[in-house]
BAVOZA-328591 format. One line per field, with one value per residue (C-alpha): residue number from 1; x, y, z; residue in three letters. Coordinates in Angstrom, 3 decimals. Layout:
BEGIN
pos c(NUM, ...)
u c(X, ...)
v c(Y, ...)
w c(Z, ...)
code c(Ala, ...)
END
This chain:
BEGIN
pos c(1, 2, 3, 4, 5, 6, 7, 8, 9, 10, 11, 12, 13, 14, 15, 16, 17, 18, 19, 20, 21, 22, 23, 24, 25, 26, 27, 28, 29, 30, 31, 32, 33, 34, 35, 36, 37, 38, 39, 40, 41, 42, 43, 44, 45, 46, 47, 48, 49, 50, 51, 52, 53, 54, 55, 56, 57, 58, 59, 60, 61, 62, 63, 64, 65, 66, 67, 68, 69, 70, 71, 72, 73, 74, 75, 76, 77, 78, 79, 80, 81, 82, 83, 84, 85, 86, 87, 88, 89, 90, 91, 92, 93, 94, 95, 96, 97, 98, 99, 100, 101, 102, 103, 104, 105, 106, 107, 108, 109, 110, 111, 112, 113, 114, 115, 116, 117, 118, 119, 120, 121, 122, 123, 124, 125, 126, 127, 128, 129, 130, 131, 132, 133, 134, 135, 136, 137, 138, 139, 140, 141, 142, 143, 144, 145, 146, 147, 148, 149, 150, 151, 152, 153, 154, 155, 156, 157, 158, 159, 160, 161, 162, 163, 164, 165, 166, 167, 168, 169, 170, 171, 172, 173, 174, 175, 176, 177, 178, 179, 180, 181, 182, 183, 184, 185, 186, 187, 188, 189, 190, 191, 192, 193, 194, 195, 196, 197, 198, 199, 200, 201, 202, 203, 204, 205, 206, 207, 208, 209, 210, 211, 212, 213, 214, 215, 216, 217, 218, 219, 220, 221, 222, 223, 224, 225, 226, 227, 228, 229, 230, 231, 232, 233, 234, 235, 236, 237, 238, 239, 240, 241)
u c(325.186, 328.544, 329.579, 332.603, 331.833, 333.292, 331.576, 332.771, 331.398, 331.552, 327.578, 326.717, 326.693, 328.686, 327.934, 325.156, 321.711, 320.136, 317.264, 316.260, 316.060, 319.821, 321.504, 323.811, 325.412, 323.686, 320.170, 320.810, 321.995, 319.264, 316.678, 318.295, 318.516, 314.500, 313.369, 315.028, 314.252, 310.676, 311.176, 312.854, 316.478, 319.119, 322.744, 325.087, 328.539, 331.954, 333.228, 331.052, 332.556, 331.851, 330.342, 332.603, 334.624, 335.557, 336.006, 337.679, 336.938, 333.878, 332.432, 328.712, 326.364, 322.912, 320.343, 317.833, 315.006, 315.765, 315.915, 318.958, 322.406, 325.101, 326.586, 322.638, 321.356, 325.365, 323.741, 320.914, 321.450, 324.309, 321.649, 319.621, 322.471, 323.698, 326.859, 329.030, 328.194, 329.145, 329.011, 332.320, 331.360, 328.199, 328.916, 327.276, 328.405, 329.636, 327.498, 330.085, 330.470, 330.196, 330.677, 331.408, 334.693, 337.472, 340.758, 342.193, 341.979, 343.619, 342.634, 344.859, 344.815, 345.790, 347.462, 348.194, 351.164, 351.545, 351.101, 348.011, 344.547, 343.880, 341.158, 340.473, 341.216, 339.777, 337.262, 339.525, 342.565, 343.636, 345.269, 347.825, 350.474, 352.611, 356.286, 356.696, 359.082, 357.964, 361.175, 360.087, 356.549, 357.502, 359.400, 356.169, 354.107, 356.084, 355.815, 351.739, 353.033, 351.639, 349.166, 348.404, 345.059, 344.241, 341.610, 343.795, 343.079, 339.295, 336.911, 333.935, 330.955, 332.915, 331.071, 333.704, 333.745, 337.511, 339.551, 342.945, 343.999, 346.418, 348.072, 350.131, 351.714, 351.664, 353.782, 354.108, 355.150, 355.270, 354.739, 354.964, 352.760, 350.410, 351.778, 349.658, 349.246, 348.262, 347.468, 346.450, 345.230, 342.724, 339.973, 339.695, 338.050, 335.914, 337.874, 341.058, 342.696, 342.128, 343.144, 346.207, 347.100, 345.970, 349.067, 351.288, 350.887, 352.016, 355.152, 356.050, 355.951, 357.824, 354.721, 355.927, 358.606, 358.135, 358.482, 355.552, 353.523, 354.728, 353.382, 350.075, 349.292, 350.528, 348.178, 345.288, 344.116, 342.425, 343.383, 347.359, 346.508, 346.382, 343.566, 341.037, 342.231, 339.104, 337.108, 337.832, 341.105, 339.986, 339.250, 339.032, 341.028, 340.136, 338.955, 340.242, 338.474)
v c(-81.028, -80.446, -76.406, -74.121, -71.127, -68.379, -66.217, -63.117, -64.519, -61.377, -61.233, -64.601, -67.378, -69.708, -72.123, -74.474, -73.670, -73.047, -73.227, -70.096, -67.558, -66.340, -65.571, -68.484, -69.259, -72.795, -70.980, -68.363, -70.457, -72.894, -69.463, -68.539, -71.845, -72.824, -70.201, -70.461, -74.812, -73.869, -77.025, -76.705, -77.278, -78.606, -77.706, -79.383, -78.403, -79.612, -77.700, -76.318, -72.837, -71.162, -67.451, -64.744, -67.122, -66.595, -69.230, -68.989, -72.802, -74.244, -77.291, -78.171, -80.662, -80.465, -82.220, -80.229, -80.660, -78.313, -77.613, -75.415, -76.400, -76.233, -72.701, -70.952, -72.428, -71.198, -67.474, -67.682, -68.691, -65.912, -63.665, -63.745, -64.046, -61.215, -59.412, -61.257, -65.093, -66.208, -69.545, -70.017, -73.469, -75.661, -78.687, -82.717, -84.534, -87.886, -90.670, -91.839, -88.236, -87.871, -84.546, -85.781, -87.618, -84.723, -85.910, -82.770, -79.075, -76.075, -72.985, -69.964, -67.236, -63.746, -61.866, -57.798, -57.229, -53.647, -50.913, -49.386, -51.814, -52.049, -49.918, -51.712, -54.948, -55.629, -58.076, -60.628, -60.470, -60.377, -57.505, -58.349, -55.632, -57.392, -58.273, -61.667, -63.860, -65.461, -68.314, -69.978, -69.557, -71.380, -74.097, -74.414, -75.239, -77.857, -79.701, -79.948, -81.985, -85.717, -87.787, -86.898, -86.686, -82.992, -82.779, -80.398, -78.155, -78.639, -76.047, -77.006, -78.989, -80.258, -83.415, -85.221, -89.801, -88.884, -86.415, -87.884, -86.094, -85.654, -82.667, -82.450, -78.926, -76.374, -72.920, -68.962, -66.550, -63.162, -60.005, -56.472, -56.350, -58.972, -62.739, -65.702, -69.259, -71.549, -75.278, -78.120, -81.324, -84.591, -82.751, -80.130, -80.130, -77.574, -74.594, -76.314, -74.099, -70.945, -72.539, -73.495, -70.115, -68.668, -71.023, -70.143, -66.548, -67.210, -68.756, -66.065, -63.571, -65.849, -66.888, -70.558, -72.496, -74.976, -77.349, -77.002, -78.096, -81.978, -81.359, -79.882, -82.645, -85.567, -83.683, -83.785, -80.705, -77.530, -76.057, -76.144, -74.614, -71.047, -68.852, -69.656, -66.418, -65.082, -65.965, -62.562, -64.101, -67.229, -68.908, -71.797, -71.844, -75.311, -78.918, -81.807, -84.800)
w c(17.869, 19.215, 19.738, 20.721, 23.098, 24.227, 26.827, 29.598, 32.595, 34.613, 34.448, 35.308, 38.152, 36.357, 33.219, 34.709, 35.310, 38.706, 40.718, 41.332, 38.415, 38.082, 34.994, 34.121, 30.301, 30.301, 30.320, 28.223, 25.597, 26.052, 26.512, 22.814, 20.509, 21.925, 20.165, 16.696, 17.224, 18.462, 21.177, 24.398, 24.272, 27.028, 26.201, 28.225, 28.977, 29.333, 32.327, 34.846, 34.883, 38.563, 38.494, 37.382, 35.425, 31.564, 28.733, 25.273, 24.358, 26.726, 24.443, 24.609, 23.225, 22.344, 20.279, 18.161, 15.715, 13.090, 9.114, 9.532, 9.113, 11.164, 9.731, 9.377, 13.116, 14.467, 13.335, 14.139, 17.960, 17.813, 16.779, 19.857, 22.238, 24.134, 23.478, 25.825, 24.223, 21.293, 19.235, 17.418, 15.662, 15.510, 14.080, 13.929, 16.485, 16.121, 17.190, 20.240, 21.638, 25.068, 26.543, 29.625, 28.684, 27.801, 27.921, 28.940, 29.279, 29.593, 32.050, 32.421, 34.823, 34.582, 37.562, 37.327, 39.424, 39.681, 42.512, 40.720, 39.236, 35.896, 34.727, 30.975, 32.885, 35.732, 34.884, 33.791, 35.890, 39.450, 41.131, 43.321, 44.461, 46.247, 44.810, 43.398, 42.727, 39.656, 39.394, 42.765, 41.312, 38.121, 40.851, 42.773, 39.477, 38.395, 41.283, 40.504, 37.468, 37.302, 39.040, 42.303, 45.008, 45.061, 48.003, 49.936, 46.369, 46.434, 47.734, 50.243, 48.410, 45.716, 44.550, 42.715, 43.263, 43.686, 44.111, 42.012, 38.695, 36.215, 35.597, 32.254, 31.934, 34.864, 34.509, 34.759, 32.408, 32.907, 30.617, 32.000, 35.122, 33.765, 35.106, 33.243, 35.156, 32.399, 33.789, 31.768, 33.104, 32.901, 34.751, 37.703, 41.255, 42.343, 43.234, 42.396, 39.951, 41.850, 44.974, 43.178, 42.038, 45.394, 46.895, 44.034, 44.628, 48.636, 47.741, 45.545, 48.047, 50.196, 52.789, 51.850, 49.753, 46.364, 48.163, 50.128, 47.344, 47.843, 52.174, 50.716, 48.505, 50.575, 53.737, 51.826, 53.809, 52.319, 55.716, 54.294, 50.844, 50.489, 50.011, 46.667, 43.910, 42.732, 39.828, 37.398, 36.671, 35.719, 31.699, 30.463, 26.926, 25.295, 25.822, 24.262, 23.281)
code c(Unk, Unk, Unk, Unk, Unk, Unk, Unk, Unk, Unk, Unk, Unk, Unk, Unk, Unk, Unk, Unk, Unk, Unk, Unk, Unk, Unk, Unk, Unk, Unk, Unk, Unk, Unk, Unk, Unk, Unk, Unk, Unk, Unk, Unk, Unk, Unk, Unk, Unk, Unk, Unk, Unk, Unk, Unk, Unk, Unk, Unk, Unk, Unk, Unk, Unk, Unk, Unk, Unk, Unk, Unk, Unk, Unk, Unk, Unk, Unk, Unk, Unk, Unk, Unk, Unk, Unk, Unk, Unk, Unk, Unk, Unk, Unk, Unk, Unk, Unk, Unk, Unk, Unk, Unk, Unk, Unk, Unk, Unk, Unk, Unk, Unk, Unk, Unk, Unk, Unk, Unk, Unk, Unk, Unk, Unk, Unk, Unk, Unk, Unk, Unk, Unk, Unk, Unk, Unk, Unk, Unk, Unk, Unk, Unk, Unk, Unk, Unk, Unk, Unk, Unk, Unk, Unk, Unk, Unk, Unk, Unk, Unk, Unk, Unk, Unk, Unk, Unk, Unk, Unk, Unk, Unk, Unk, Unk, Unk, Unk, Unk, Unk, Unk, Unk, Unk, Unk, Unk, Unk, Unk, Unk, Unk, Unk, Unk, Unk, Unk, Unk, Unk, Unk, Unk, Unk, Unk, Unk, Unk, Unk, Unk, Unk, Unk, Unk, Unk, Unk, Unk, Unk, Unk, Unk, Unk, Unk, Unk, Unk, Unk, Unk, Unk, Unk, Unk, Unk, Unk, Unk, Unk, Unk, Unk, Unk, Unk, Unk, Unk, Unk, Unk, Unk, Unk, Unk, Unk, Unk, Unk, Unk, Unk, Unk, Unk, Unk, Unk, Unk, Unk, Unk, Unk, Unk, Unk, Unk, Unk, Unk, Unk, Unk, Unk, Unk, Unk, Unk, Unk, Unk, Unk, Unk, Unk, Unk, Unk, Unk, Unk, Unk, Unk, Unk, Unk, Unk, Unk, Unk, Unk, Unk, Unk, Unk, Unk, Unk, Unk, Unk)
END
């Protein structure tokens, strides 16, 4: 079975299941559909979302024993899912899937620029006071464009056979005080897209130019990258197949 999920990761430590008994959106989903099935159930997922990070469009496999179809066993997992999970779309997979091969997707990340935090917000965006400029923001994005090696992007213990990936659309727009990076790519390092919007967010407060993304990448050093954005901003919007 192939399914669409959305989930507000603000209560969890990331998508994939761990160890020791934290909450994570792998297990509870797992936790949920084993006891409509009656049989234990692994759901794997497309993108290994870290902890506090959000996802409109995570896709995730699984393979059941069940007289439900696809619409009933979508509500009935929904049923015993907490509030902040939700199925969108159960549906048979197709004898070739493989989660593991996406050909692209899409994260976005939301910034509040203003003097004062969001209240209603603030577990899915960013504050960050300072002024920005968001052209030489928009400058320093497009230079991410394309294939290139992003280990300078990665964070510590990624675990990635190599660190080269495409990158198909990178940009900002801004509305009000909130200031969206959406990137969309091949596939993501660990820590990369936060990392990139961390060094995004230098240059437009001046700490650095555009073209200081070309130095980063061609360094291959984290040490020349700015600082890793945290995770609240972060969610994952679709995945392609």
């Amino acid at each position: 079975m192939k399914m669409i999920v959305s989930y507000d990761g603000s209560a969890y430590c990331g998508w994939q299941r761990q160890r020791d008994p934290v909450p994570t959106v792998q297990a509870t989903i797992e936790k949920a559909s084993g006891e409509i099935v009656n049989h234990p159930v692994t759901v794997l997922g497309s993108s290994r979302t870290d902890t506090g990070v959000h996802a409109r469009g995570q896709v995730a496999q699984m393979t059941v024993d069940t007289h439900l179809d696809p619409r009933r066993l979508r509500m009935a997992i929904n049923s015993r899912l907490p509030t902040d999970i939700v199925i969108h779309r159960i549906e048979e997979a197709e004898p070739d899937f493989d989660i593991r091969h996406a050909r692209s997707k899409r994260y976005r990340y939301v910034i509040w620029n203003q003097r004062d935090r969001s209240v209603f917000y603030r577990n899915y965006v960013y504050h960050f006071w300072h002024t920005l400029d968001v052209a030489r923001m928009q400058q320093a994005c497009a230079r991410f464009v394309g294939r290139h090696d992003f280990a300078a992007f990665q964070g510590a213990g990624g675990d990635r056979d190599t660190t080269e990936r495409e990158i198909f659309h990178c940009g900002i727009h801004q509305r009000g005080p909130i200031i969206i990076f959406a990137v969309e790519g091949s596939g993501f390092l660990y820590h990369m897209v936060r990392t990139m919007v961390g060094t995004v967010l230098e240059i437009g407060r001046s700490q650095g130019d555009p073209e200081d993304i070309d130095r980063i990448l061609a360094s291959k050093s984290r040490a020349l990258a700015g600082p890793c954005a945290p995770a609240s901003g972060l969610c994952l919007d679709w995945i392609r197949f």
